[in-house]
N, C-alpha and C positions, 0 to 999 in steps of 0.2 A: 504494500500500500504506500501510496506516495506520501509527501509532507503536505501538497497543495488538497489531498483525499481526509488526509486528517486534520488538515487546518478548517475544510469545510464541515466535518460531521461536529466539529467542534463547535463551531457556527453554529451549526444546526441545533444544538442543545441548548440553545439562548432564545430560544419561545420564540412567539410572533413577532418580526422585528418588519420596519417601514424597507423602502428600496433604499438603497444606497447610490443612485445613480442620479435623484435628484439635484438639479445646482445648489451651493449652499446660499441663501443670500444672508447677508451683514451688515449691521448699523453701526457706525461707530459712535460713540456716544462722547466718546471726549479724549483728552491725552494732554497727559501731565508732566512738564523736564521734572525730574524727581531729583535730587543731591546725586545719584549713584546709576539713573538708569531713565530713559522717558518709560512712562504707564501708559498705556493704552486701554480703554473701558470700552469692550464691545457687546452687539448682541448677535448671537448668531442662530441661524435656523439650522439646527443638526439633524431633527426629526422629525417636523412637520407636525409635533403636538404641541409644543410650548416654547418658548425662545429660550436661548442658552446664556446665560451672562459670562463674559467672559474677561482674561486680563493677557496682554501679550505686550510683554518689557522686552525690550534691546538697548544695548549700548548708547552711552551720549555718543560716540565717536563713532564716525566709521557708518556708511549707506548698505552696510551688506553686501552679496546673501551673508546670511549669519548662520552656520550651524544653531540648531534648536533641540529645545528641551521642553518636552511634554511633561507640564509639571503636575502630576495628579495627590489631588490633598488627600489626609485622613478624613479617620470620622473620627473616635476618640468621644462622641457625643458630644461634638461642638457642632452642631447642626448649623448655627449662626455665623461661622466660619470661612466653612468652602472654599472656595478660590483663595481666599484672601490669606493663608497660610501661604501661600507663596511670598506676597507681601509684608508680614507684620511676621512670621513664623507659627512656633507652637511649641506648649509647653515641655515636649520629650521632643525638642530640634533643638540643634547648636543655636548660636548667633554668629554671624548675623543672618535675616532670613535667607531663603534662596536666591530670591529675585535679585538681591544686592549680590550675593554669593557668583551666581553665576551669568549675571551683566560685565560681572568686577573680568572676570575669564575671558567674555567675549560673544558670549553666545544669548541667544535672544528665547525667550521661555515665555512657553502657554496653558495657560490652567485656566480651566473650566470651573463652574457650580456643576457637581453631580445632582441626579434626582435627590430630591428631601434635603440640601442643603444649600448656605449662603441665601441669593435672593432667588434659591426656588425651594424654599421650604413655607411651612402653610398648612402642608398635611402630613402627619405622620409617618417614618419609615414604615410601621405596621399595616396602615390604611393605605400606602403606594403599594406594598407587595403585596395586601391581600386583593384590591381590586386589580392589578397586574394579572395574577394566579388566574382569577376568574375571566380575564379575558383571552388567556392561553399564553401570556406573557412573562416573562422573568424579569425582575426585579436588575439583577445585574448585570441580564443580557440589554436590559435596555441603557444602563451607564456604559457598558462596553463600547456600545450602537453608539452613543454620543463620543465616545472615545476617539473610536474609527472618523468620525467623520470632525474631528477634531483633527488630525493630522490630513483628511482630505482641504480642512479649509486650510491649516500651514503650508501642505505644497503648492497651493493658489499662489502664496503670496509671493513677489518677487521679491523681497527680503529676507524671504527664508533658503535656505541651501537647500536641495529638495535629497541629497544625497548624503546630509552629516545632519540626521533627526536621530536623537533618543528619548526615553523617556525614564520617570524616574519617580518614587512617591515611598512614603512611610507607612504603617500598619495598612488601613484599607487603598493607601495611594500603592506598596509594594503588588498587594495583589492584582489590584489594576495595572502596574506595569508588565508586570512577566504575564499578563493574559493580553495586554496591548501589544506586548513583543512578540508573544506564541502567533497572535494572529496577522499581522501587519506587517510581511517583510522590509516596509520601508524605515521602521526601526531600526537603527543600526548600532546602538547600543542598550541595554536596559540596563537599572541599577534598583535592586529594592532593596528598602532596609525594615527589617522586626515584622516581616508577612510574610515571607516562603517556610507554607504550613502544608506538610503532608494530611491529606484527607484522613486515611486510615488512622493515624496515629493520634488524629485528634478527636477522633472515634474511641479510640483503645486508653487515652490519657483521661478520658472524658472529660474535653475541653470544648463542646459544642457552645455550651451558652455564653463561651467566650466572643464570638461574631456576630454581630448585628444579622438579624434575617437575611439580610439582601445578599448575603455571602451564598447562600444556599440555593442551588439549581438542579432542579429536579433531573431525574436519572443521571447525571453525572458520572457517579461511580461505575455505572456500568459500563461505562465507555475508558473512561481515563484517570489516569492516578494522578497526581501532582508533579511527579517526575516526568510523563508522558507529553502535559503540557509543556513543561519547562521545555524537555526535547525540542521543539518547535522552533525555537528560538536559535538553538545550534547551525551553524559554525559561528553566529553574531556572539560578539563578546556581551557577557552576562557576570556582573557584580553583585551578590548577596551578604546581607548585616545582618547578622543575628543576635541575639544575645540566649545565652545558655539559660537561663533564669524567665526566659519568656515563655508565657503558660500559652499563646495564641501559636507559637510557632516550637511543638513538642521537639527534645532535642532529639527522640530520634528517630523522628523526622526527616528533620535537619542529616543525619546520618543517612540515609536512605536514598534522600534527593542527591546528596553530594555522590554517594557511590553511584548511581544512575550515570549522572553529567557528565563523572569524570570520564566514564566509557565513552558515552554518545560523543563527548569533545574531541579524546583521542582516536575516535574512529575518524573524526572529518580533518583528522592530522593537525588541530588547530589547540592544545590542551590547555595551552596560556590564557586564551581567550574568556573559561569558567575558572570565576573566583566565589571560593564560600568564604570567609571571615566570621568567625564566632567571636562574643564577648560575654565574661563572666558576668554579667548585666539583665537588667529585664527588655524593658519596651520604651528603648527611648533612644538617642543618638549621640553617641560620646565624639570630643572633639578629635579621636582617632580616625572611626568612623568620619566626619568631615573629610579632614586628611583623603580617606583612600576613597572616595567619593570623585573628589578634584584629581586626582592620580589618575584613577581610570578613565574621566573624562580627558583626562589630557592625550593621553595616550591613544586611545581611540577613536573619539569625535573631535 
């Protein structure tokens, strides 16, 4: 079975989703020289049911293209949040945020409001995924959906590189990444930090009520493990943060995924490429973590 075969049935387990072949249209709403970076306030149409509030920073200097960073926030139950964790940060991130972090590099970054949070929250995570369910819909197939067509409105733009896109996010921003990367060959780096969480294991740890609903997509398991997905993503270089001490990402898990990658990496002759990084730590981002963040970004995008 090919990659593009399982990148589709993977698709396919993300419920009723809109076409993707729609144009996106977007408002810009405003844009700010900021001390470190311009802000850019937009809205965009990703899926034809509700507009997307959006933030996309680059550099004072310099017209581009700019290598990009798909910046995907946590949840953390800051529902009030959303995008704006790129901007101001969050309680278990270094300082300074990213936006400043990674304008400071050179690179220009885009983060979206997920469903149920920043300025599209209103109704409930429990009330989006229970009326999603009933309409034969998933919950995080539908954040995915905005995801995807989140890097379709970045390669529009002529200020972005359409060739040096990564992405990158924390607890529910890591699992959005490596499922952005699995699916989106135009990813060409991923980085997650305190989310690469084996299914099984967090079944066996019994660490379920550790994840907000929206984590959970029906039949899943019967298709694919957590390593499976990651798979996807190979030969593209792939950085993971862990901390040993985190209950959301069982450690061994963490063991399981790593023994996986390292095969599938040195089959495609590429084994430098997958990095796992553990830390005697729970769920948050230590200033090493930063460090090897910026390292891999350098190195690769």
């Amino acid at each position: 079975m090919t990659i593009e075969t399982r990148r589709e049935e993977l698709y396919n387990l993300l419920g009723n989703l809109p076409s993707r072949s729609k144009p996106i249209s977007s408002k810009k709403l405003k844009e700010d020289p900021l001390p470190h970076y311009i802000l850019e306030e937009w809205l965009l149409d990703l899926n034809g049911e509700e507009p997307v509030p959006a933030y996309f920073v680059r550099p004072k200097t310099g017209e581009g293209p700019f290598p990009t960073i798909i910046f995907n926030h946590s949840h953390g139950g800051f529902y009030e949040l959303g995008k704006d964790e790129l901007i101001k940060g969050n309680v278990y991130l270094q300082n300074p945020p990213y936006a400043e972090e990674l304008t400071k590099m050179g690179y220009a970054v885009l983060s979206i409001d997920a469903w149920g949070f920043g300025q599209r929250r209103g109704r409930t995570e429990g009330e989006i995924f229970k009326e999603m369910l009933w309409k034969g819909q998933v919950m995080w197939g539908k954040m995915v959906f905005d995801s995807l067509r989140a890097v379709d409105y970045c390669v529009s733009r002529p200020d972005v590189d359409k060739n040096r896109i990564g992405t990158m996010g924390i607890s529910m921003g890591s699992t959005m990444s490596w499922w952005l990367a699995a699916l989106d060959p135009r990813i060409k780096v991923c980085i997650d930090l305190c989310g690469l969480c084996d299914f099984q294991s967090l079944i066996e740890s019994r660490g379920l009520e550790g994840h907000g609903i929206y984590y959970y997509v029906p039949n899943l398991l019967n298709h694919f493990t957590t390593s499976e997905i990651n798979a996807l993503i190979a030969p593209r270089p792939h950085l993971s943060l862990a901390g040993t001490y985190d209950r959301l990402t069982p450690e061994r898990g963490l063991d399981i995924i790593d023994e996986n990658l390292k095969i599938v990496y040195e089959e495609y002759g590429n084994p430098e490429a997958w990095r796992l990084l553990r830390y005697n730590i729970g769920h948050f981002e230590t200033a090493d973590m930063r460090y090897e963040v910026k390292e891999f970004l350098r190195k690769w995008l």
